[in-house]
C-alpha positions, -999 to +999 in steps of 0.1 A: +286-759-210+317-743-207+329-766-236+303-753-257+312-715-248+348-724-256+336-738-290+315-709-299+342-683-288+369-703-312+351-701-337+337-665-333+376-654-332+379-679-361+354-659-385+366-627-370+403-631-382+388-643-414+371-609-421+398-589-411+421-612-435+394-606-461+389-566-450+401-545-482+433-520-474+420-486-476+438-463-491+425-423-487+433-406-517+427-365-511+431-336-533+422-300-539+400-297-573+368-307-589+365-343-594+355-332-631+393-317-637+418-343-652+433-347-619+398-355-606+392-379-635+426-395-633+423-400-592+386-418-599+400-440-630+432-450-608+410-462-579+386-485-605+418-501-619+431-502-583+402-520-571+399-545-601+434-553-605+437-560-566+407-581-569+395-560-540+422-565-519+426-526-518+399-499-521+407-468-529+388-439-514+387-403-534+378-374-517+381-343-541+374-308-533+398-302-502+369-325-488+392-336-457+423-319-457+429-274-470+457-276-494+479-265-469+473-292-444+473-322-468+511-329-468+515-333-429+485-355-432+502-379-453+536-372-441+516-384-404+492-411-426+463-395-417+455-399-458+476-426-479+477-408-514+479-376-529+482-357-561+496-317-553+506-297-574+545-296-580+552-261-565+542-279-528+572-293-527+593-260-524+582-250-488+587-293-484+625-281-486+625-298-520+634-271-538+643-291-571+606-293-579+604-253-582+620-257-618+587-269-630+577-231-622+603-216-646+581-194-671+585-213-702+610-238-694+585-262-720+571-251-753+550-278-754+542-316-733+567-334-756+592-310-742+577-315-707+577-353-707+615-357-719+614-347-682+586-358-660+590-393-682+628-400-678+654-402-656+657-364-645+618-367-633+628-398-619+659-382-597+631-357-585+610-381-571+634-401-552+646-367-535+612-367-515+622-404-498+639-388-467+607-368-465+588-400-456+575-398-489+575-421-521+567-402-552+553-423-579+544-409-607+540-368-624+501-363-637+497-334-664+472-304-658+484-281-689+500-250-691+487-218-677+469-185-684+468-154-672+431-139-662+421-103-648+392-082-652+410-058-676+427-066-711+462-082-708+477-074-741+514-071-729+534-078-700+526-039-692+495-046-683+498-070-655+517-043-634+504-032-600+479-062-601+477-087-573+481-116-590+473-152-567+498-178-568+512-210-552+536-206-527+569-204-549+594-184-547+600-192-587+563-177-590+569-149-569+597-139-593+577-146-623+549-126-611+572-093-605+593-097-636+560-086-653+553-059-625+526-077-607+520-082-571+523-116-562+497-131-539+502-165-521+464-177-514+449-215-508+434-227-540+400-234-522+399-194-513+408-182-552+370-179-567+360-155-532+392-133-533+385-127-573+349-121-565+358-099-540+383-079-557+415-094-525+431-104-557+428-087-594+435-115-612+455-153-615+471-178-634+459-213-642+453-241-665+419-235-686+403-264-665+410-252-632+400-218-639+367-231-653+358-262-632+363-235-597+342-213-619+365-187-619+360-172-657+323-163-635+342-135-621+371-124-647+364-104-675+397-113-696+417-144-703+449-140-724+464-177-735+503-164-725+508-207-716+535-190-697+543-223-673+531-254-666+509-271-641+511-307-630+513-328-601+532-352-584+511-386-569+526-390-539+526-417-510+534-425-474+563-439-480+559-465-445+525-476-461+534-484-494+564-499-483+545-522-461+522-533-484+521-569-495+542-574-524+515-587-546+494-558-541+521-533-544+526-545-576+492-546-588+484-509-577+519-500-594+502-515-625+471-497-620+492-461-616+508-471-648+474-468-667+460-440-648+493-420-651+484-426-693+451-422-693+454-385-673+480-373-693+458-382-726+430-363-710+448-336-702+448-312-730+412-328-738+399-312-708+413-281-712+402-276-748+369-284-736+371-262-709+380-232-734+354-238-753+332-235-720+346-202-711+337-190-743+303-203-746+296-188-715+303-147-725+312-137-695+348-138-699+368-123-732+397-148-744+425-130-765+453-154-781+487-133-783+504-125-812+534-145-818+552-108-810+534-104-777+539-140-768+575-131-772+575-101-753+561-118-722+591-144-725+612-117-729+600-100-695+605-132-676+639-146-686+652-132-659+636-153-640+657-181-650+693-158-641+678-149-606+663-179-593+692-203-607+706-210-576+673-217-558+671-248-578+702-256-587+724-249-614+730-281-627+692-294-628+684-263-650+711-271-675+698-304-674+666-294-688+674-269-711+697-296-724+670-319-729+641-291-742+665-267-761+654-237-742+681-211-736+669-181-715+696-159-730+688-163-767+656-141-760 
């Protein structure tokens, strides 16, 4: 008898340490937007690929929407491995102590995403991301949003018209700058808390890519949109940096693979999703869009180029000559 219970107890232990050799590595991927935003899009198609190149060795959980962590609490999560993956936006890394990321804020540093991905796509993005290691973090690729626009609920014609408004941002200090250059009052505020403040009148107005402002319904409760494409949006995908390091080779390798195609396929969809979005705020007539002139565009880069002189040494000297090396854009040629 006790032979028996011996036997069965082996071979309980045997098919338990099969299961947990079979058990797929979960890996908790957070963020703070609509899973219908190219982010969201991105996150869903990188956990597909994940799960078929792995052959389900790892299963990649999405949970969109601030659904477990605020914006605000998401970084010590992973930083602690609470979540394994994340996608923030760049400006997080700032208050990180990673200052070098606030150049992505510099009002516009690109003209356009072959400007931007000279730098997310070689060696200076690169240098970026291996600054976050001694953070505990291991940055693995930059996702495009697009580039931002300014919304209120009165007509913004000229960088005149943005003064005394409380404008929401990320926390930046780059942003904060930008924001009074043009004589607005700039408003540091969660993303998840932007569509109540502008429905509430907390803040006048914000900046954002055409998809964020109209996937968080926000065009519901701003009367104008002016397409300044004043700076740029993206994010960083991020990763405990114990985890991934910990990971078997093989599957490493395999979800490395699968970030390689979801890092393409989000940065095709991209400015897809953003047209389309456009074309939603439109449709719906509740919010006026007004393209500047190629004068008025000018004028607001005009306002902000200081920017670039005062906030220099925030970022470092050398990184910004860096870029404008490889983009062409000289703040004191405007």
């Amino acid at each position: 008898m006790k032979m028996h219970t011996m036997v069965v107890g082996l071979v309980a232990a045997t098919f338990s340490m099969i299961a947990m050799a079979q058990a797929p590595i979960v890996i908790k991927f957070s963020h703070v937007v609509a899973a219908d935003t190219p982010k969201g899009k991105a996150s869903e198609f990188f956990a597909k690929r994940a799960a078929e190149l792995t052959k389900g060795k790892a299963k990649v959980e999405v949970y969109a929407n601030s659904a477990l962590y605020k914006d605000k609490e998401e970084m010590e999560a992973l930083q602690l491995g609470a979540v394994q993956m994340l996608a923030p936006s760049l400006a997080k890394f700032g208050p990180l102590g990673v200052k070098e990321f606030e150049a992505f804020d510099f009002p516009y540093i690109f003209d356009d995403t072959a400007d931007l991905h000279k730098i997310t796509q070689g060696p200076i993005g690169a240098g970026m991301l291996a600054k976050l290691e001694p953070k505990g973090i291991k940055g693995l690729a930059f996702w495009d949003n697009g580039f931002k626009s300014f919304s209120a609920n009165t007509p913004i014609k000229a960088p005149a018209d943005l003064k005394g408004k409380k404008l929401r941002i990320q926390s930046s200090k780059v942003l904060e700058e930008q924001i009074r250059s043009v004589g607005g009052l700039p408003q540091v505020m969660a993303f998840s808390e932007v569509y109540q403040a502008l429905q509430t009148g907390v803040v006048d107005g914000t900046e954002n890519p055409i998809s964020n402002l109209y996937t968080q319904k926000m065009h519901e409760v701003q009367k104008h949109l002016t397409l300044t494409n004043h700076g740029y949006l993206g994010y960083a995908v991020i990763t405990n940096k114990k985890f991934w390091e910990g990971l078997p080779a093989d599957v490493r390798g395999q979800l490395e693979a699968a970030m390689k195609e979801a890092t393409a396929y989000a940065n095709k969809i991209a400015q897809e999703e953003n047209d389309m979005s456009l074309e939603g705020v439109k449709k719906s007539g509740k919010t006026t869009v007004y393209v500047p002139t190629k004068e008025e565009r000018m004028a607001f880069k005009k306002a902000m180029a200081p920017v670039h002189v005062k906030m220099a040494d925030r970022v470092g000297k050398d990184l910004l000559q860096s870029i404008y090396k490889e983009t062409g854009f000289d703040p004191n040629k405007l």
